[in-house]
C-alpha positions as CSV (number, residue, x, y, z in Angstrom):
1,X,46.8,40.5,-29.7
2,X,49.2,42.1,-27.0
3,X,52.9,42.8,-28.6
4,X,54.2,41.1,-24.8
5,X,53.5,38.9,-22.7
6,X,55.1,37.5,-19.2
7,X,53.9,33.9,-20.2
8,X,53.0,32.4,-23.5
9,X,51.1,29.2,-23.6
10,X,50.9,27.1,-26.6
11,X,48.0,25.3,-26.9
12,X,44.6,25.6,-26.5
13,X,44.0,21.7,-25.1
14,X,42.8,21.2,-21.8
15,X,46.3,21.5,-20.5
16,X,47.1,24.4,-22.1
17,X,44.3,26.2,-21.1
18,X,44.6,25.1,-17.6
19,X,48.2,25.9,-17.2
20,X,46.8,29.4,-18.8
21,X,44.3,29.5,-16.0
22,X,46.4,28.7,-13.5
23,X,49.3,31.2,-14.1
24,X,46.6,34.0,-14.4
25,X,45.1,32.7,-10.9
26,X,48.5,33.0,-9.4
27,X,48.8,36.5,-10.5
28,X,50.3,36.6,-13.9
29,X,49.8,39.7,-15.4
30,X,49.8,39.2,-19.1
31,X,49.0,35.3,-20.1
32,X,49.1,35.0,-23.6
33,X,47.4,31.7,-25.5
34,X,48.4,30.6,-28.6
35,X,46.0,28.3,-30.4
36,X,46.0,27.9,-34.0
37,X,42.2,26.3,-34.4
38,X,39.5,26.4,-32.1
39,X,39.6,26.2,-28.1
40,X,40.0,22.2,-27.8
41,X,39.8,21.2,-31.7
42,X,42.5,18.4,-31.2
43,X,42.9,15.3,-28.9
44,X,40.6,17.5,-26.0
45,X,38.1,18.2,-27.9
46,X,37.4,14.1,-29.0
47,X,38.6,13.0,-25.4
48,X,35.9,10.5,-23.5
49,X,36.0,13.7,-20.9
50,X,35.3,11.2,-17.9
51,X,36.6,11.3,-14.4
52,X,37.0,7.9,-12.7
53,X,37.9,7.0,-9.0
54,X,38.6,3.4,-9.4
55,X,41.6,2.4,-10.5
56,X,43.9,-0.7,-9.7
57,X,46.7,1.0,-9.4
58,X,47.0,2.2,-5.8
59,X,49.1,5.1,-6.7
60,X,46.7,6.0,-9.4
61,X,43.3,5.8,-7.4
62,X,45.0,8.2,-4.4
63,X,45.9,10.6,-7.2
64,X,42.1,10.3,-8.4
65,X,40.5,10.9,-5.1
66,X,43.2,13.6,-4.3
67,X,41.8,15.3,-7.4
68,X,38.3,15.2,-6.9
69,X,37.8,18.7,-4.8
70,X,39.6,20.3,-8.2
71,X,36.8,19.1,-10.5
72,X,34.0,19.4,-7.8
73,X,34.9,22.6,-6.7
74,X,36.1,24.3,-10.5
75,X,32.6,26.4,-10.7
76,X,33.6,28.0,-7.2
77,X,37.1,29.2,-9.2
């Protein structure tokens, strides 16, 4: 493991590891992960993993469709 690092993320959930992602696709330098089990071993690893668009909530179902070109598209990244 590198003795520094620009950003530390703890967590190796799926938000951790996007945030990770995300930083280093911005053009952070040295990203650091911390994860003390397995990649996803806690509550993103026994999630129902399933992306919905229909939701009562208005709010919610804009944010959903908004969304969609990330998860469609995330291969391309």
């Amino acid at each position: 493991m590198a003795d520094t690092a620009d950003v530390v993320v703890v967590g190796g959930g799926v938000i951790g590891t996007s945030i990770a992602f995300a930083l280093a696709s911005a053009g952070v330098a040295r990203v650091t992960l911390l994860e003390k089990g397995a990649l996803a071993s806690g509550a993103s690893g026994r999630s129902s993993a399933l992306i919905r668009m229909h939701y009562v909530n208005e709010e919610d179902a804009r944010l959903a469709w908004a969304s969609f070109p990330v998860f469609r598209d995330w291969c391309e990244r």
